[in-house]
Backbone as JSON, one array per atom type, in Angstrom:
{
  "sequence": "XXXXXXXXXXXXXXXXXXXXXXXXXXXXXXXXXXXXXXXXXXXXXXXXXXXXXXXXXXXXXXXXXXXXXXXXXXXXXXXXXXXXXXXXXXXXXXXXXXXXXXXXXXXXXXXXXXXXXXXXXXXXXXXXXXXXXXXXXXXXXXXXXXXXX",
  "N": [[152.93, -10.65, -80.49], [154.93, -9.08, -78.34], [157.85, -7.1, -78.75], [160.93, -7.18, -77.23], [162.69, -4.34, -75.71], [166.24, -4.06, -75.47], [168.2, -2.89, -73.44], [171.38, -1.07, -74.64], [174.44, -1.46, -72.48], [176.1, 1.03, -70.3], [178.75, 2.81, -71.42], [181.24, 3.43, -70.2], [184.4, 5.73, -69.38], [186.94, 4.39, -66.95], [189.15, 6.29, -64.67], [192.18, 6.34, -63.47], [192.37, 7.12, -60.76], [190.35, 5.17, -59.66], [190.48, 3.06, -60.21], [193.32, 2.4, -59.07], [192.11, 2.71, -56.37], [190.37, 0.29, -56.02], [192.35, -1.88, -56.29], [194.54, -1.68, -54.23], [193.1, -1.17, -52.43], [192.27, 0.71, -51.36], [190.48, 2.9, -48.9], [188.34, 5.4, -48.09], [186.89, 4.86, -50.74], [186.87, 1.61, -51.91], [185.34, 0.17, -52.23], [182.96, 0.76, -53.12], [183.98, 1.27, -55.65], [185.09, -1.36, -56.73], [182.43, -2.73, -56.63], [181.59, -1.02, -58.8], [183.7, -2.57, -60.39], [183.07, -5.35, -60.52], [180.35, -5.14, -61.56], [180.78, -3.91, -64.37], [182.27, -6.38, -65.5], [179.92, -8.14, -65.07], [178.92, -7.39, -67.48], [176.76, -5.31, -67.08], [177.75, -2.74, -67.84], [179.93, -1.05, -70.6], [183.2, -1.6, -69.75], [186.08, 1.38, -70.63], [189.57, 1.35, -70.17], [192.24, 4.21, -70.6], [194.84, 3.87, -72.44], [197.82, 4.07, -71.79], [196.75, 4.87, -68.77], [197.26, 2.41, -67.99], [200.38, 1.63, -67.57], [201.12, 3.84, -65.65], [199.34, 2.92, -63.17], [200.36, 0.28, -63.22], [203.34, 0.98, -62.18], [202.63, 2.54, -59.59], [201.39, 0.71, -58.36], [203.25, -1.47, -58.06], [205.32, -0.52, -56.8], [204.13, 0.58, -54.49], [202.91, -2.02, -53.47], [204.38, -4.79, -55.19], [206.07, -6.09, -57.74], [204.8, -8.27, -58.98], [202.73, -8.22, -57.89], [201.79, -5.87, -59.12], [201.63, -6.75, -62.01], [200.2, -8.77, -62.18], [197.34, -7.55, -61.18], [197.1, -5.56, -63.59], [196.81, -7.86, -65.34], [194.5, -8.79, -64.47], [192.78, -6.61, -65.36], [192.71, -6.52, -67.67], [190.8, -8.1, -67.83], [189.1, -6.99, -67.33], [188.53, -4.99, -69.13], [188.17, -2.56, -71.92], [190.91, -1.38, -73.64], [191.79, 1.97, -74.54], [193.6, 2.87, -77.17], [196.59, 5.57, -78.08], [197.98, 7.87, -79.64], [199.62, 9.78, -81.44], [198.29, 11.97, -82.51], [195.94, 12.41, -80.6], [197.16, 13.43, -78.23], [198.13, 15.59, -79.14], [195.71, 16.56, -79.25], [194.98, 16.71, -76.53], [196.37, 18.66, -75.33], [195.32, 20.94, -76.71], [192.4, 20.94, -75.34], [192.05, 22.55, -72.4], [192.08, 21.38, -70.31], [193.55, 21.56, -67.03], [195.3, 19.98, -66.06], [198.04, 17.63, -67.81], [197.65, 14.95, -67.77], [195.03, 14.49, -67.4], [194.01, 15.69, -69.3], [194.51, 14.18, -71.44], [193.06, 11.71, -70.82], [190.72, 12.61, -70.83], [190.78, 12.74, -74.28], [191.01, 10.08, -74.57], [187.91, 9.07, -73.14], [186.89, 10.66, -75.42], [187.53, 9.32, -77.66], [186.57, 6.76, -77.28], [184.13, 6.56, -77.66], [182.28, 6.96, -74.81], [179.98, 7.44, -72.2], [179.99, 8.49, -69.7], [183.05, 9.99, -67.5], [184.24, 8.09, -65.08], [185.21, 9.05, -62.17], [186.98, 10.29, -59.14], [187.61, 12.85, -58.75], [185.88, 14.72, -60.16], [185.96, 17.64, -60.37], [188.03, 17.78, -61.51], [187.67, 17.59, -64.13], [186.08, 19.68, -65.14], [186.45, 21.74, -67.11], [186.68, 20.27, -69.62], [183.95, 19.68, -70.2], [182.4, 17.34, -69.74], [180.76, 14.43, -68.89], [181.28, 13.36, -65.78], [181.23, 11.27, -63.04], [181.05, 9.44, -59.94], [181.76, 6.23, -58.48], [179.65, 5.37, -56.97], [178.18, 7.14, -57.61], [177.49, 6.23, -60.61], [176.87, 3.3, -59.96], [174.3, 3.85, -58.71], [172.89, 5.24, -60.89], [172.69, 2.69, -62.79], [171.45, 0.81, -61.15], [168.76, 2.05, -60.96], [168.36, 2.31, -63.5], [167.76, -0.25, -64.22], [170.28, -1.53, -65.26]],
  "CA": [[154.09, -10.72, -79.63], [155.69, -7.43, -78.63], [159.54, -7.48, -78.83], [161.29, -6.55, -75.92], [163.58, -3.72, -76.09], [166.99, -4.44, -74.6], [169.24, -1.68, -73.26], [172.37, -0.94, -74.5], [174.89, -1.33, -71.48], [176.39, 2.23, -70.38], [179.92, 2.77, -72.2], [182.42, 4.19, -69.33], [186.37, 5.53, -69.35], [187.62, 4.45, -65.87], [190.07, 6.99, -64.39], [192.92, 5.66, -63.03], [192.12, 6.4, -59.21], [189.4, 4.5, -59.48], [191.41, 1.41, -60.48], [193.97, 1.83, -58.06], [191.25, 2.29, -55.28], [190.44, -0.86, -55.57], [193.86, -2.65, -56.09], [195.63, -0.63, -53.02], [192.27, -1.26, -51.37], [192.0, 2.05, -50.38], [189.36, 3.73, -48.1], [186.9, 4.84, -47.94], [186.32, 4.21, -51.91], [187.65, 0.84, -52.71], [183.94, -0.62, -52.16], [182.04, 1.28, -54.84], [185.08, 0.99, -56.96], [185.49, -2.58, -56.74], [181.49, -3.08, -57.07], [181.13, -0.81, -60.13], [184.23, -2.94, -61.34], [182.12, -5.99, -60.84], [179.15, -4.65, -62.13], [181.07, -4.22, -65.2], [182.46, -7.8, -65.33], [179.03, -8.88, -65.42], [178.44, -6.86, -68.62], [176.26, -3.94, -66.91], [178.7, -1.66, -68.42], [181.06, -1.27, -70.86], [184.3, -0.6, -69.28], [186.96, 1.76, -70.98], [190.85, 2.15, -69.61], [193.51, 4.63, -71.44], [196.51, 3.16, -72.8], [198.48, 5.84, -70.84], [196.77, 4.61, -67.44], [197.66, 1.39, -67.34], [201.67, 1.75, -66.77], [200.73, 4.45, -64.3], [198.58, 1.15, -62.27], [201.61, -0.92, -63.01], [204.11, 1.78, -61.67], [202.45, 3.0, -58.67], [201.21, -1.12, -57.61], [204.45, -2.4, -57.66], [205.91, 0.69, -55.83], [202.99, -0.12, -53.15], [203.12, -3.83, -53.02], [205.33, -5.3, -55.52], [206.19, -6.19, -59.26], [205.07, -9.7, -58.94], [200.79, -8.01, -57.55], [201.43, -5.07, -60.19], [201.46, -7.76, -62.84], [198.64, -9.46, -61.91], [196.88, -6.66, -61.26], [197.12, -5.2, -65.26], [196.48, -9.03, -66.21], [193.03, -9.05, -64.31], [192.38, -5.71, -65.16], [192.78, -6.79, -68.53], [190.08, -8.99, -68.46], [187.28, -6.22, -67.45], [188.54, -3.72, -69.72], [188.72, -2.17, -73.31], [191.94, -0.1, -73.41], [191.55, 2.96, -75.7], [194.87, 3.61, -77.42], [196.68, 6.63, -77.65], [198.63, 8.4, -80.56], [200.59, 11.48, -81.52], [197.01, 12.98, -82.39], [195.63, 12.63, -79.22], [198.09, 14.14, -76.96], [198.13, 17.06, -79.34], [194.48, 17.15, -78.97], [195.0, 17.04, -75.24], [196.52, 20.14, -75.67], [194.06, 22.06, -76.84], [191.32, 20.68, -74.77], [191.89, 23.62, -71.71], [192.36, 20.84, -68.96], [194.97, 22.32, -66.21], [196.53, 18.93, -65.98], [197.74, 17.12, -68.94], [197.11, 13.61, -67.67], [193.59, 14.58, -67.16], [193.14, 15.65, -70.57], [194.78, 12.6, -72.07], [191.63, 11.04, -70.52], [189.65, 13.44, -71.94], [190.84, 12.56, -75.49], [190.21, 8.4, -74.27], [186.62, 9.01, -73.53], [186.29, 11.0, -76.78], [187.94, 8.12, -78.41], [186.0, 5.26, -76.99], [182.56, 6.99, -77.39], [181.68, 6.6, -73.46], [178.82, 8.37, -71.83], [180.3, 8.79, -68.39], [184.02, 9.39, -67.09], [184.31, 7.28, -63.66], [186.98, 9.38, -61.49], [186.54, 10.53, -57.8], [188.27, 13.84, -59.22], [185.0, 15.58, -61.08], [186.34, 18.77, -60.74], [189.29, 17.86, -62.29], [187.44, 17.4, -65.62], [185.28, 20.88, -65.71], [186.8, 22.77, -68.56], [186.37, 19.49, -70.58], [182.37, 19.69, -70.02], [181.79, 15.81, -70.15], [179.96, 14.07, -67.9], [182.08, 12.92, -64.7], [180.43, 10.64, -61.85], [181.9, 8.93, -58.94], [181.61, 4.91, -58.6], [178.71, 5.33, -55.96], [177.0, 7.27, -58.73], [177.41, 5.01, -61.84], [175.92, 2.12, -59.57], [173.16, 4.02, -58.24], [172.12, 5.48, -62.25], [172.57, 1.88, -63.09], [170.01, 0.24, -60.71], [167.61, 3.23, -61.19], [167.89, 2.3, -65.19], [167.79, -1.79, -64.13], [171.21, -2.27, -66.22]],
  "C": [[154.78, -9.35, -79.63], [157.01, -7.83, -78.14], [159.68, -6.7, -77.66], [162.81, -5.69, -76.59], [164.52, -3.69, -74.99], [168.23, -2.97, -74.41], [170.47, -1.41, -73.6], [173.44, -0.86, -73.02], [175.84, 0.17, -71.63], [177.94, 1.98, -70.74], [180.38, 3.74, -71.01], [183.82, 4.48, -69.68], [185.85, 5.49, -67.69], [188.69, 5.34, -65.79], [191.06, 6.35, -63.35], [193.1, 5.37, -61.53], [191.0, 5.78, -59.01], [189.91, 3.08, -59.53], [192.73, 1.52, -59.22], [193.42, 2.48, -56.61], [191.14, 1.26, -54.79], [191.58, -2.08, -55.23], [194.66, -2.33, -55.33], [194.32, -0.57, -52.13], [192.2, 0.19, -50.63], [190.9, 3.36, -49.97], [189.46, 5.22, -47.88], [186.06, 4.5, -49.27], [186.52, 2.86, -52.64], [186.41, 0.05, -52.84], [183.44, -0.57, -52.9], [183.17, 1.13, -56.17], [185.26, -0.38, -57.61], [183.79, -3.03, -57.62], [181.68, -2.88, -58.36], [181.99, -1.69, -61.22], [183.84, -4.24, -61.7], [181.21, -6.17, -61.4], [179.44, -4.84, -64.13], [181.62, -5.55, -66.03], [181.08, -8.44, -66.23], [178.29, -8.71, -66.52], [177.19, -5.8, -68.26], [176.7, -2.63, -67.32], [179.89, -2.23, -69.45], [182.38, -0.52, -70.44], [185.62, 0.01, -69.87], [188.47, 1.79, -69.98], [191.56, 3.11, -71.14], [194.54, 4.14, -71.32], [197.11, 3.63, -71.42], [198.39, 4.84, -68.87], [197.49, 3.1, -67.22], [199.02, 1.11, -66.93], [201.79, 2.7, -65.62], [200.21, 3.47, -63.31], [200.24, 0.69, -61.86], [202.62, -0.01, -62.26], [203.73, 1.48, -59.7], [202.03, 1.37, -57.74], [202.37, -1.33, -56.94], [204.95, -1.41, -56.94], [205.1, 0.42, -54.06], [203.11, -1.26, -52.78], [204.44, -4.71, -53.8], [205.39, -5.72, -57.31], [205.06, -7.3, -59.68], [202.6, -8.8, -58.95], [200.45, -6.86, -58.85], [201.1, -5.48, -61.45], [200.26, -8.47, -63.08], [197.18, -8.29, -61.43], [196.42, -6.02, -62.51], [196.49, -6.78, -65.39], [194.82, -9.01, -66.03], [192.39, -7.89, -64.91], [191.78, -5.86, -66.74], [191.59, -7.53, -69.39], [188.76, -8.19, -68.21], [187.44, -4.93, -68.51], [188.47, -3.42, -70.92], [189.81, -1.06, -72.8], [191.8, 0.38, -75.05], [192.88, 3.42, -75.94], [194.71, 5.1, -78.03], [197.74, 7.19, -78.74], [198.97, 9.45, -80.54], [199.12, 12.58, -81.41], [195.92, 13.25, -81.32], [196.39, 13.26, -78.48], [198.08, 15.18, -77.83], [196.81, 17.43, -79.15], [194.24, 17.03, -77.25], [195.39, 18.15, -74.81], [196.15, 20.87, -75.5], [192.82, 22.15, -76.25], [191.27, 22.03, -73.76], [191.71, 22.83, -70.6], [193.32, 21.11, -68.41], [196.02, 21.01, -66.43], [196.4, 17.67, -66.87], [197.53, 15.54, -68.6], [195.78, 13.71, -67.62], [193.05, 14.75, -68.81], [193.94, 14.76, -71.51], [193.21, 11.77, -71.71], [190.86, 11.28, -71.02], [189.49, 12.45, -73.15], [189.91, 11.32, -75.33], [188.87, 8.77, -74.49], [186.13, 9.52, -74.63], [185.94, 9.84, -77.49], [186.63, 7.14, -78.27], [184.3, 5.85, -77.19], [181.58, 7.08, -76.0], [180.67, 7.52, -73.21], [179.32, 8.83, -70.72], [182.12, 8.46, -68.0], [183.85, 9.22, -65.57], [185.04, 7.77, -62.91], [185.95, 9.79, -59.83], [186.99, 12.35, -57.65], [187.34, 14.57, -60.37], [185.51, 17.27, -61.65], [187.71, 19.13, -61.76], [189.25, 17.88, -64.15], [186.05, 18.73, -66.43], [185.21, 21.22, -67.01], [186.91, 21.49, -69.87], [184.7, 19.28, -71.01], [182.19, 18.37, -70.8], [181.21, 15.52, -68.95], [181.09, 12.96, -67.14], [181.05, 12.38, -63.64], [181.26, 10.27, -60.87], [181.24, 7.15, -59.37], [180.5, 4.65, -57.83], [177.52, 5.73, -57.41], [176.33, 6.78, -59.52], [176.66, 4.03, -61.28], [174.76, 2.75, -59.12], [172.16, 4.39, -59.93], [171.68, 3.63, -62.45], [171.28, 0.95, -62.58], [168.96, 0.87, -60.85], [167.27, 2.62, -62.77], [167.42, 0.59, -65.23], [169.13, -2.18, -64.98], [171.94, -3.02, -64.67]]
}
């Protein structure tokens, strides 16, 4: 009998316009955003958020639609996600990372944190001078069916 070898599912940070793509429905990415957040759901991925992002979500939601969808919004979000907390030693090591903009390298730190292989943003360039590996949500699902996860 030969054992079957089973794939680890790919470890992601989500970036925060990727999450409120889909929750603000907004085109022309809220499709691949929404999938890959399905995708993850179904355990094809594991999906990271940063602490950090998720009152940014809740902010900018309820500002868009309302307190009441921003709420529910975090609750569901809640249920596809690991959130990677966030401490004094992170934000000083956001710091020093050499990202222009310090919300970006707060993220940074996250995917350190969480061990991920891929950050998820629509904003690649925004994560150069961190030299990690950045995709889009089109991407992640196309690696994914290519690998069968």
């Amino acid at each position: 009998m030969v054992a079957r070898r089973t794939r680890a599912p790919l470890a992601l940070l989500i970036d925060t316009n990727v999450v409120l793509d889909v929750i603000l429905a907004r085109e022309p990415w809220a499709h691949e955003a929404a999938a890959l957040l399905d995708a993850c759901g179904r355990g094809s991925a594991r999906a990271h958020i940063a602490a950090h992002a998720l009152t940014t979500i809740h902010y900018l939601v309820a500002r868009a639609l309302d307190r009441r969808a921003a709420t529910a919004a975090i609750s569901d979000l809640l249920e596809l996600v690991t959130v990677v907390p966030a401490g004094d030693a992170d934000f000083r090591r956001a710091l020093t990372l050499g990202v222009a903009d310090f919300e970006d390298a707060v993220q940074v730190t996250a995917f350190l944190q969480c061990g991920a292989s891929i950050l998820v943003t629509r904003n690649s360039r925004d994560f150069r001078a961190a030299k990690i590996e950045t995709r889009t949500p089109g991407e992640v699902l196309a690696l994914m069916a290519s690998t069968g996860r």
